[in-house]
C-alpha positions in Angstrom: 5.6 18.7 63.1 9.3 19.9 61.8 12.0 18.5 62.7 15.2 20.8 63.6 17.4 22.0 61.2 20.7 20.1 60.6 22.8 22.9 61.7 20.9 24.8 64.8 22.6 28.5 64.8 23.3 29.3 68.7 24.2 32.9 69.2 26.9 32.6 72.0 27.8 35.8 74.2 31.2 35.1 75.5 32.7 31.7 75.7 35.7 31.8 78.1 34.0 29.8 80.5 33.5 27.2 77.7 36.1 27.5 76.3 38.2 24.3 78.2 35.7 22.7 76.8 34.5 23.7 73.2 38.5 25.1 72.3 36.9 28.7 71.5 38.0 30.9 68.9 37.3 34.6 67.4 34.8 34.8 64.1 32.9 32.1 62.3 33.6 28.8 63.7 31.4 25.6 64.5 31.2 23.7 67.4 30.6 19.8 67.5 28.3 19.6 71.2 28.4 15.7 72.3 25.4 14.7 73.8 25.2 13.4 77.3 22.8 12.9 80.1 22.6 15.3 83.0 25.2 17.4 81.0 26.1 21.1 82.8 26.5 23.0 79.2 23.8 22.4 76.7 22.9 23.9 73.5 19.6 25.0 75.2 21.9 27.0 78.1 24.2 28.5 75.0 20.8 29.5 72.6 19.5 31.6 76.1 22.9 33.9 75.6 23.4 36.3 73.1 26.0 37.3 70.4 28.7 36.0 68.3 29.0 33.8 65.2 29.3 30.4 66.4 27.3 27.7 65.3 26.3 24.7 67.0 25.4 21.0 66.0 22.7 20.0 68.2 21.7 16.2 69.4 19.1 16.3 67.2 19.6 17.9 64.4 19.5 15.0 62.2 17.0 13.1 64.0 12.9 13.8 64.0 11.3 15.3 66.5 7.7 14.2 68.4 6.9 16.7 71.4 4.4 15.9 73.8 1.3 16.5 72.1 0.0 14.2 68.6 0.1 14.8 65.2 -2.6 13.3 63.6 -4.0 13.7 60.0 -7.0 14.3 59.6 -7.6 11.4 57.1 -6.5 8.6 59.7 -7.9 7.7 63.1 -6.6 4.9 65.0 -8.4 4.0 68.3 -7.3 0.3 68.4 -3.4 1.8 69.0 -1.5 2.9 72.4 1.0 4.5 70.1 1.7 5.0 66.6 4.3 7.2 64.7 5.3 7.8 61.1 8.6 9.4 60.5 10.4 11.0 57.0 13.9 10.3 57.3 14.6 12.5 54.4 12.6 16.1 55.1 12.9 14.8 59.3 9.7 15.9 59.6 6.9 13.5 61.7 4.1 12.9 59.9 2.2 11.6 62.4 2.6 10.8 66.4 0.2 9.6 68.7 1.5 8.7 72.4 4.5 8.9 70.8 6.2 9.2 74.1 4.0 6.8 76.2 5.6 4.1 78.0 4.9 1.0 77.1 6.1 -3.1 76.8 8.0 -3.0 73.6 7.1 -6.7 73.6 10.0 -8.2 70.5 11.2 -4.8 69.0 13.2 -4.8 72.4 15.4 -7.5 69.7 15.9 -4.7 67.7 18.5 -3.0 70.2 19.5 -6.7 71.0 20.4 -6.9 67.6 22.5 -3.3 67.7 24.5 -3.5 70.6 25.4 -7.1 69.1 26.4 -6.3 66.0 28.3 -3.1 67.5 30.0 -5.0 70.4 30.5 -8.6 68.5 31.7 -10.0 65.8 29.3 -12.2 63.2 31.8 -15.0 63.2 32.1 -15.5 67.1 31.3 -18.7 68.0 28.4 -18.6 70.9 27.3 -21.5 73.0 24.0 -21.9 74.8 23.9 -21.7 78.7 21.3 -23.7 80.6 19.4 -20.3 80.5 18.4 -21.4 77.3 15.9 -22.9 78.6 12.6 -20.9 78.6 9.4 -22.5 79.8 7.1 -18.9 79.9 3.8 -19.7 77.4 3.3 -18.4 74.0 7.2 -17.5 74.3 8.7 -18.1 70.4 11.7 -20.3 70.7 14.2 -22.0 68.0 14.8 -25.1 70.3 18.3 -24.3 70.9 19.8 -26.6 73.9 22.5 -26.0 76.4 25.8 -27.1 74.6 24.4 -26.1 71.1 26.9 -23.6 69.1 26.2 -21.5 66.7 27.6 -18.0 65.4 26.7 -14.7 65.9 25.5 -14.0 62.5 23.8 -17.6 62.9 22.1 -16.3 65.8 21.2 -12.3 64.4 19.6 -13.8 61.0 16.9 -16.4 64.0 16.4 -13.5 66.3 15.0 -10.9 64.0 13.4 -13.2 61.5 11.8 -15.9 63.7 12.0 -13.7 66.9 13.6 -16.8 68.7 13.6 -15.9 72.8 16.1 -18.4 73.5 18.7 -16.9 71.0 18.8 -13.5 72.8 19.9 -15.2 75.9 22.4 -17.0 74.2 23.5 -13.6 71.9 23.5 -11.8 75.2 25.4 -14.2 77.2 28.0 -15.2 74.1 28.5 -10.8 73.4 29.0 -9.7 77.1 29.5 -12.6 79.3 25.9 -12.3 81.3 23.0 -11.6 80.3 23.3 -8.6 83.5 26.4 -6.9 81.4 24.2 -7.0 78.1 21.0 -5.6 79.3 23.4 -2.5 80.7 25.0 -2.0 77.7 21.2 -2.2 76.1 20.5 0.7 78.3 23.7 2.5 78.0 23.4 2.7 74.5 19.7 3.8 74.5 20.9 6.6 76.9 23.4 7.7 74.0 21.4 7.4 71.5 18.4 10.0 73.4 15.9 7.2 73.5 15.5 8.5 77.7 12.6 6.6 77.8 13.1 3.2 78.0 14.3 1.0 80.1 15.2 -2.8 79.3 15.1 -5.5 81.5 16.3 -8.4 79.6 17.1 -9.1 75.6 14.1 -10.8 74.6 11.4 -8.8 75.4 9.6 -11.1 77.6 7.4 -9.3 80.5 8.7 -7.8 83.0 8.1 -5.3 85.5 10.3 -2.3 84.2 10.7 -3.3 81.1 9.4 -0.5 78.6 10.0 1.8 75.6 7.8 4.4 73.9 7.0 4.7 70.0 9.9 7.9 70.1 12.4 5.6 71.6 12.2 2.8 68.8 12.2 5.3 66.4 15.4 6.2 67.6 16.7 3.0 68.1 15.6 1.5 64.7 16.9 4.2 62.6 20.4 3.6 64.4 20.2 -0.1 63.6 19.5 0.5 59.7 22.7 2.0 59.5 24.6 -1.2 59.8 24.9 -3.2 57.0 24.1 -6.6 58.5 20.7 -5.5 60.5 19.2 -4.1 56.7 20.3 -7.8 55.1 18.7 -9.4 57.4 15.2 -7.6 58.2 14.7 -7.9 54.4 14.5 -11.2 54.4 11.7 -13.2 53.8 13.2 -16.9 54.6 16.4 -18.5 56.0 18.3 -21.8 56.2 20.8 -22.9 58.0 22.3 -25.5 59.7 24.6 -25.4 63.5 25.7 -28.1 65.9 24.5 -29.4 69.3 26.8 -30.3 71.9 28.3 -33.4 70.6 29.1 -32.0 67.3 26.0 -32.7 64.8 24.4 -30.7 62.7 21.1 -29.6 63.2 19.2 -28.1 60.1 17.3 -24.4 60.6 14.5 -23.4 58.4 12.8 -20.5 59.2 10.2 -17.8 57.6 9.9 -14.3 58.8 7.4 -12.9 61.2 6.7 -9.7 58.8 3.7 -10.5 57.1 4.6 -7.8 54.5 7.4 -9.7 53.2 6.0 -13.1 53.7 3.2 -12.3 51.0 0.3 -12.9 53.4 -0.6 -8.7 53.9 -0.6 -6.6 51.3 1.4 -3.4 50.9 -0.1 -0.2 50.8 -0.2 1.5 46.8 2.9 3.0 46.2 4.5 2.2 48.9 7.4 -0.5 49.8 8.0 -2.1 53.0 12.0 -3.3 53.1 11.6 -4.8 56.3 11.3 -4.6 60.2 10.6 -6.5 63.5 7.6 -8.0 65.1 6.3 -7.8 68.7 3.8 -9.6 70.3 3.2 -10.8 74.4 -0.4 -10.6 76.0 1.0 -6.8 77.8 2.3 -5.2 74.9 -0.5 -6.6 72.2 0.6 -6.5 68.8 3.5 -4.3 68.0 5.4 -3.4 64.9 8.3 -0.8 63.5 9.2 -1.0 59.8 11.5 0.8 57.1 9.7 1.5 54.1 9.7 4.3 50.7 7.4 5.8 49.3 7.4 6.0 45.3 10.0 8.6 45.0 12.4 7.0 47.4 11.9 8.8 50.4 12.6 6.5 53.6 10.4 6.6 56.1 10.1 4.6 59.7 6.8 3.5 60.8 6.2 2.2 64.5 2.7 0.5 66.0 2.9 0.1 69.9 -0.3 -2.1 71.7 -2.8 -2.8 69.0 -5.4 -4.9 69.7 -4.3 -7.7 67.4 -2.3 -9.1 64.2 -4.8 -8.5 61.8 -6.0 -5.0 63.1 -2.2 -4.4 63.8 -1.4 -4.7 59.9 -4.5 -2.9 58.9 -3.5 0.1 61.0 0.0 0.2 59.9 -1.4 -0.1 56.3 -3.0 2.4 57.1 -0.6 4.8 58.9 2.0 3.9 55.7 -0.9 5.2 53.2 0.2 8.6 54.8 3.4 8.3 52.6 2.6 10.6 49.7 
């Protein structure tokens, strides 16, 4: 499937009612069209009219594109997946989709918008301190054993939530960035909403289960490839350890080793031939199985963004996304 061009070429037949809005002019001039939801004038409504030589930069005109349907290679089935997608950053095109725009528990890659808003809306040297809500007893749930009164920084908290996928450090990133976890999971969803990732919805900052908390394959894709633009999120997802050391409540250190949950970069899965995986996040609760998005290049270069949704389990999860990355020519 291709993706749309970088500049979409709208033929506009008169613009005075748009004009307020788009500051219209007479020949060859381009337009800048913010996207928002629900919006009355949209490049769809200004391609239906006819006639001048305005251009217009669409939404998506640097972003890939996955429609309804799948696009699958004929090479590669993948029956153990609820959704799967392979996209080339460079040519935008999607290699492959399947359910790329199914709903589904996003399990730990919810972290990875956790991770964005926080590193838009905070600072890496803010000083947060954990809130009794800390404390979570749900089973399986990954936790680094922070307690209430225990301080550590925002960059402190970034490098344990995407490498060790700690639950307990989103609360206490959420709560330290906006006040509440309530004001942080709105801003989650605010800036999924800006970002055209319309099909999720996020509940809390952890990615624990809970009734209305969901994403599809399309909307990670979207939300990842945001996230790799800051500095700080591609340090740390290419990381295969960390140490560190932050206080408790009565001011003594408490030392922090930790390995990352990407089996690529810890050594224990091998990489697909010609092909390297720079890094990504985990995801992993008994509704959303095994889930995985990751930034890798193929041998020229080329970036690509891989995402797994729902697979049936680690191992089969890392042999399908080995799989799915041997696409990459």
């Amino acid at each position: 499937m291709k993706c749309t061009n970088k500049m979409i070429k709208c033929r506009i037949l008169a613009i005075v009612a748009a004009a307020a809005v788009f500051s219209a002019g007479c020949g060859s001039q381009q337009y800048d069209m913010a996207y928002k939801l629900n919006n009355d004038v949209s490049s769809f409504q200004l391609a239906g009219t006819a006639a001048s030589q305005e251009t217009l930069s669409t939404f998506a005109s640097d972003l890939c594109v996955a429609g309804d349907g799948n696009v699958s290679a004929a090479s590669l089935s993948l029956p153990d997946v609820g959704a799967a997608a392979l996209f080339n950053l460079k040519s935008l095109d999607t290699v492959y989709a399947r359910n790329a725009n199914e709903q589904l528990h996003p399990a730990s890659l919810t972290k990875v918008m956790t991770a964005l808003v926080a590193i838009k809306y905070g600072s890496p040297d803010q000083m947060l301190t954990a809130s009794e809500n800390v404390r979570i007893t749900e089973q399986g749930a990954t936790l680094c054993g922070v307690n209430p009164g225990d301080q550590m920084t925002l960059d402190q908290a970034l490098h344990v939530l995407l490498l060790q996928s700690a639950n307990d450090v989103a609360i206490m990133i959420a709560e330290g960035v906006s006040g509440s976890v309530e004001e942080f999971v709105a801003a989650m969803n605010r800036e999924a909403q800006a970002l055209g990732a319309t099909n999720c919805n996020f509940t809390n900052p952890n990615g624990l289960t809970e009734e209305g908390h969901f994403a599809t394959a399309y909307d990670m894709y979207l939300i990842f490839q945001e996230a790799i633009q800051y500095d700080l999120f591609n340090q740390i997802i290419q990381m295969a350890a960390y140490s560190t050391t932050y206080r408790d409540r009565n001011g003594n250190e408490k030392a922090l080793d930790l390995k990352t949950s990407n089996r690529y970069l810890r050594g224990t899965w091998e990489m697909p031939p010609n092909v390297t995986v720079i890094g990504g996040k985990t995801g992993t609760t008994t509704a959303a199985g095994s889930c995985l998005v990751l930034l890798a290049k193929g041998s020229d270069g080329t970036p690509y963004v891989s995402v797994i949704m729902k697979d049936s389990s680690g191992d089969q999860l890392y042999t399908d996304m080995t799989n799915l990355l041997g696409l990459i020519k």
